[in-house]
C-alpha positions in Angstrom: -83.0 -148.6 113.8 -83.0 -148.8 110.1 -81.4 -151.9 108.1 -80.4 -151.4 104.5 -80.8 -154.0 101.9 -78.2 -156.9 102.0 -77.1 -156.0 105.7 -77.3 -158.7 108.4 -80.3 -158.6 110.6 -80.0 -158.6 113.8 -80.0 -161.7 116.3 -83.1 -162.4 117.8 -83.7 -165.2 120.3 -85.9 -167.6 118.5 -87.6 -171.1 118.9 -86.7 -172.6 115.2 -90.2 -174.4 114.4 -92.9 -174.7 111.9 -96.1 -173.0 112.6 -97.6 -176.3 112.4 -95.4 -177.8 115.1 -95.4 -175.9 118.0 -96.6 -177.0 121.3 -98.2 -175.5 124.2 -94.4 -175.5 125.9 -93.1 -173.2 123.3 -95.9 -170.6 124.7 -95.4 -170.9 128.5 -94.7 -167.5 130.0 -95.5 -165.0 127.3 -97.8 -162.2 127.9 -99.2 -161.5 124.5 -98.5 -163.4 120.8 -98.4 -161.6 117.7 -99.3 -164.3 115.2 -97.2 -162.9 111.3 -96.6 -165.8 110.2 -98.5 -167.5 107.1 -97.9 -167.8 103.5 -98.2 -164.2 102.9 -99.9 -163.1 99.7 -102.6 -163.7 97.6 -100.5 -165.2 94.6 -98.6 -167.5 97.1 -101.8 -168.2 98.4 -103.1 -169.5 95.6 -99.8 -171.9 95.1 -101.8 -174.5 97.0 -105.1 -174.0 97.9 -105.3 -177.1 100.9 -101.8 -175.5 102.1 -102.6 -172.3 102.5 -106.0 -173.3 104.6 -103.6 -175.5 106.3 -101.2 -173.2 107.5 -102.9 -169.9 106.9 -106.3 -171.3 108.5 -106.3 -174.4 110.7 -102.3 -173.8 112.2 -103.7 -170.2 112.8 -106.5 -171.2 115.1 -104.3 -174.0 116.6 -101.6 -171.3 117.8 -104.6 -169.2 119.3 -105.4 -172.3 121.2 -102.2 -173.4 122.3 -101.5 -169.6 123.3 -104.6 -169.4 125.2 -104.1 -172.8 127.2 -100.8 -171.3 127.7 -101.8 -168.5 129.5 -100.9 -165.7 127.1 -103.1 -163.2 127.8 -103.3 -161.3 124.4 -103.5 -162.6 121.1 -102.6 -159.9 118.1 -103.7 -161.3 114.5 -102.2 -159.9 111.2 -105.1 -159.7 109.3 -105.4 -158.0 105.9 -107.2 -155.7 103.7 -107.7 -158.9 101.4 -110.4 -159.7 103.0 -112.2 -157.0 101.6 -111.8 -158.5 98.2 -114.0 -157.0 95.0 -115.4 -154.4 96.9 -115.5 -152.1 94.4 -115.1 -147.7 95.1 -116.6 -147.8 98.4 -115.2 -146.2 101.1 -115.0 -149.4 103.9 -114.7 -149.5 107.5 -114.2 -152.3 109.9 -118.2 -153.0 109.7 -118.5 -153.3 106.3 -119.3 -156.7 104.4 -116.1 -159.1 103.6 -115.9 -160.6 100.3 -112.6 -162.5 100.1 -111.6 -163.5 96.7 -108.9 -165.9 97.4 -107.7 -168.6 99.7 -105.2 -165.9 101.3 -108.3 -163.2 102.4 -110.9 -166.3 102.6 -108.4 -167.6 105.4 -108.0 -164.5 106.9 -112.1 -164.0 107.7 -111.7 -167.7 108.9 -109.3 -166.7 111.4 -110.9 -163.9 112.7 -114.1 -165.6 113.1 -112.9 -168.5 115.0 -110.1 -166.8 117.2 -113.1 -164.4 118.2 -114.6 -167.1 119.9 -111.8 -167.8 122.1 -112.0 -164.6 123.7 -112.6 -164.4 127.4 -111.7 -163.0 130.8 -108.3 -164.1 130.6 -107.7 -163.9 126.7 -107.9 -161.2 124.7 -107.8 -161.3 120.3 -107.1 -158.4 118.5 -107.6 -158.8 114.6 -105.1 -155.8 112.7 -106.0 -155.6 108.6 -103.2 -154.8 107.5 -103.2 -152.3 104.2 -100.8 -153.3 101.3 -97.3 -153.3 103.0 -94.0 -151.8 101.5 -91.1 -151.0 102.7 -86.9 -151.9 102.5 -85.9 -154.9 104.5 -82.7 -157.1 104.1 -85.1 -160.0 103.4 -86.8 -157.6 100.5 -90.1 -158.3 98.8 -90.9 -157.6 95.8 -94.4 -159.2 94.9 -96.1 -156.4 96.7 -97.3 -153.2 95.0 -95.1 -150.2 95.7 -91.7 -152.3 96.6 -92.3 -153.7 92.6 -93.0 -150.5 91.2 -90.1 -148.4 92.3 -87.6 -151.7 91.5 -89.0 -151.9 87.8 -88.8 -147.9 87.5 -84.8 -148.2 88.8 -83.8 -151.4 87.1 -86.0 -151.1 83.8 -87.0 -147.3 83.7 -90.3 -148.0 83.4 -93.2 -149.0 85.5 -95.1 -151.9 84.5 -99.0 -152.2 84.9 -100.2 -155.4 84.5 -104.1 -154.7 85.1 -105.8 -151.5 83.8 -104.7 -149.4 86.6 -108.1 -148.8 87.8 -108.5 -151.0 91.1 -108.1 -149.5 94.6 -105.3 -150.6 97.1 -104.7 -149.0 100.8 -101.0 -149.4 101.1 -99.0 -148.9 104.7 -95.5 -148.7 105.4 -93.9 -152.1 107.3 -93.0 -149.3 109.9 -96.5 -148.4 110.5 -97.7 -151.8 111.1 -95.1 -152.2 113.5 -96.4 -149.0 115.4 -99.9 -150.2 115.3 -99.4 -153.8 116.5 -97.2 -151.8 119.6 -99.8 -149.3 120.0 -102.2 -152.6 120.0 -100.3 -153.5 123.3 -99.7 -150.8 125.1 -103.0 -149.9 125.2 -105.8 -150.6 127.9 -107.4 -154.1 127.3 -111.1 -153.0 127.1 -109.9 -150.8 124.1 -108.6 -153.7 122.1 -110.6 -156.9 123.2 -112.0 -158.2 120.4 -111.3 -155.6 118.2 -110.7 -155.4 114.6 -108.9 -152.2 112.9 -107.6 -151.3 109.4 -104.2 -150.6 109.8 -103.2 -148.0 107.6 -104.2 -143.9 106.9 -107.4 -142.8 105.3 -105.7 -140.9 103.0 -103.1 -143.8 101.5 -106.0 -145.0 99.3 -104.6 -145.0 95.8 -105.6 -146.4 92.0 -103.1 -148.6 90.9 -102.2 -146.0 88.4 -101.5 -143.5 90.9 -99.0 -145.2 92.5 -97.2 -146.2 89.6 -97.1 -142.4 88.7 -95.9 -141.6 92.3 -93.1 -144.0 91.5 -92.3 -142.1 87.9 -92.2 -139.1 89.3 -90.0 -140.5 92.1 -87.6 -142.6 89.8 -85.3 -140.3 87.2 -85.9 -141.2 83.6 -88.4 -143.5 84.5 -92.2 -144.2 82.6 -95.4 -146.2 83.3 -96.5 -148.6 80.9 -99.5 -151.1 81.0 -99.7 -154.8 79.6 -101.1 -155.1 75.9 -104.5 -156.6 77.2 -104.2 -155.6 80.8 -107.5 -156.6 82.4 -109.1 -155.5 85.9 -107.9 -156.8 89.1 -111.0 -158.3 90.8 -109.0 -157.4 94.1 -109.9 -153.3 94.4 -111.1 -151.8 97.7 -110.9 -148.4 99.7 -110.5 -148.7 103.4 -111.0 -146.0 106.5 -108.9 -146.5 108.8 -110.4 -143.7 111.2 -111.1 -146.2 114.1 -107.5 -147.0 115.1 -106.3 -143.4 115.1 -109.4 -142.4 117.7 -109.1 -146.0 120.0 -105.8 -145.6 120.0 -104.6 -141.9 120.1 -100.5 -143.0 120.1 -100.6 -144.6 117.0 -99.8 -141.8 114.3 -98.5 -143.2 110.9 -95.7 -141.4 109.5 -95.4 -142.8 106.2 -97.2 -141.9 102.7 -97.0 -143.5 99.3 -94.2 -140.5 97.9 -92.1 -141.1 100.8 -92.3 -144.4 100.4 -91.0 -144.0 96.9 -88.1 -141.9 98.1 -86.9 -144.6 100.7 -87.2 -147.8 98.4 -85.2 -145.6 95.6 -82.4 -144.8 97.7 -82.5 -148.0 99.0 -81.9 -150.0 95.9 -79.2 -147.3 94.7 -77.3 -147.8 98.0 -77.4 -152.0 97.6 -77.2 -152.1 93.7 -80.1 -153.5 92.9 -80.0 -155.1 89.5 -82.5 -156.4 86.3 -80.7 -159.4 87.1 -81.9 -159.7 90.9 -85.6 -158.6 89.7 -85.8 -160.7 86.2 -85.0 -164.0 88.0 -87.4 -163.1 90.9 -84.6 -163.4 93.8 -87.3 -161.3 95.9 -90.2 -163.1 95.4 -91.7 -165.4 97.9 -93.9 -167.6 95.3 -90.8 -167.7 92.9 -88.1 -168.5 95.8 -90.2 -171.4 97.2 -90.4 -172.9 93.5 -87.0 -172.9 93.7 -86.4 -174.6 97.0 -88.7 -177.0 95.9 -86.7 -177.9 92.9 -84.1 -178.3 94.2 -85.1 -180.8 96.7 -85.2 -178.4 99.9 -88.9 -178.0 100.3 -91.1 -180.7 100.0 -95.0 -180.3 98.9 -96.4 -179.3 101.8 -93.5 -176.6 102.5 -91.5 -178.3 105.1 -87.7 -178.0 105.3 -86.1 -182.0 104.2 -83.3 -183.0 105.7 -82.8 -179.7 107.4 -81.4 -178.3 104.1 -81.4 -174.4 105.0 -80.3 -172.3 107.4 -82.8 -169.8 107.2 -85.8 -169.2 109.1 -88.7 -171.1 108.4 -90.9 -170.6 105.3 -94.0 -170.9 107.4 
């Protein structure tokens, strides 16, 4: 099913909470949980340090707990790549040393550490690090590398760099993730119980710069430029993601940088996209919270007041 930019998504039953609310009732009768929600970047993460430990970190662990007192017998985690940090041009796989360098990948190794030590006979953890996602969505994002990229390129006709191009970034489609986390539980528990994976393809490593000439090449009449001053991203790191492919032979990931280019491109064409929409950050989490906040829908610590919205919650 594919859902362009702007159209409704589709109803889903749903159990309108916080993360930080639920109960061990809300859990009752589920097989498996796959735990997405958090606040889901590294420059949201760094909104509020305390928050995003509180809600990335200690609601996390809570939900593992609840879901395992529940019953449920599998636990999927949404990891990240993050947690990789400054890693440098080293080729990493799931053994390698983490070195987190924010409160969104330091809570992410927290997580992992302590769900790990739930597992048992009757629950299961599986820890998924997610590569840079992209991809179209109704709810569209653009504080994430390749979604920016191609929305500068068709709005501006240029793509902006604001580092010096150099750092590494594995980047996955949404659509892959998807497939992994379903490959995740379709497949025999020994091959999954306490098991961590990079979620992505070994070959989707890219510079920063290569991306954003992917997206030139992709975008008519469009050019890269970089920031005057444009530093180094401390974030950079190559990941193999051999492991899930062999543990888990029906996972196959479709997607590559160019194509990803192609879809975002027609996408934005097709819902008109504008400078407006990307100037006043409509599609950027960190910028659309501000604004809740501000205008007295969010209070500090990210909860709804005075049930003010009828969206689904930040958390």
């Amino acid at each position: 099913m594919r859902i362009s930019i702007g159209e409704r998504a589709p109803e889903i039953p749903e159990v309108r909470k916080d993360l930080r609310d639920l109960s061990k009732t809300d859990l009752e009768g589920f097989e498996a949980v796959v735990h997405l929600a958090a606040l889901s970047n590294d420059p949201l993460g760094d909104l509020d340090r305390d928050l995003t430990y509180g809600i990335n970190y200690h609601a996390s662990v809570r939900l593992a707990e609840l879901a395992k007192a529940a019953g449920v017998k599998r636990f999927v985690f949404s990891s990240s790549c993050s947690t990789y940090g400054a890693s440098g041009d080293a080729m990493l796989d799931e053994s390698a040393a983490l070195n987190p360098i924010t409160p969104y990948g330091e809570t992410k190794v927290l997580v992992e550490q302590r769900v790990a030590l739930l597992a048992d006979d009757d629950f299961s953890p599986t820890f998924m690090r997610n590569a840079a996602a992209y991809g179209a969505s109704p709810r569209l994002r653009l504080d994430i590398v390749l979604n920016d990229f191609v929305a500068r390129a068709y709005t501006e006709g240029r793509v902006y760099i604001r580092s010096d191009g150099t750092p590494w970034r594995p980047i996955v489609h949404i659509r892959d993730i998807i497939a992994a986390v379903l490959a995740v539980l379709d497949a025999p528990r020994a091959a999954v119980y306490k098991q961590t994976f990079n979620v992505g393809r070994t070959d989707e490593n890219y510079r920063i710069s290569e991306i954003a000439a992917i997206v030139a090449e992709t975008v008519p009449g469009s050019r890269v430029e970089y920031a005057p001053g444009g530093g180094p991203d401390l974030r950079c790191y190559r990941v193999n993601c051999d492991k899930i492919r062999r543990v888990l032979p029906g996972f196959r990931p479709r997607w590559t940088a160019r194509l990803g280019a192609i879809e975002l491109y027609e996408a934005y064409r097709t819902a008109g996209l504008t400078l407006d929409d990307v100037g006043r950050g409509r599609y950027v989490r960190i910028q659309h919270i501000q604004r809740l906040q501000h205008a007295g829908k969010l209070d500090t610590s990210l909860r709804w007041i005075h049930h003010a919205v009828d969206s689904v919650a930040v958390a």
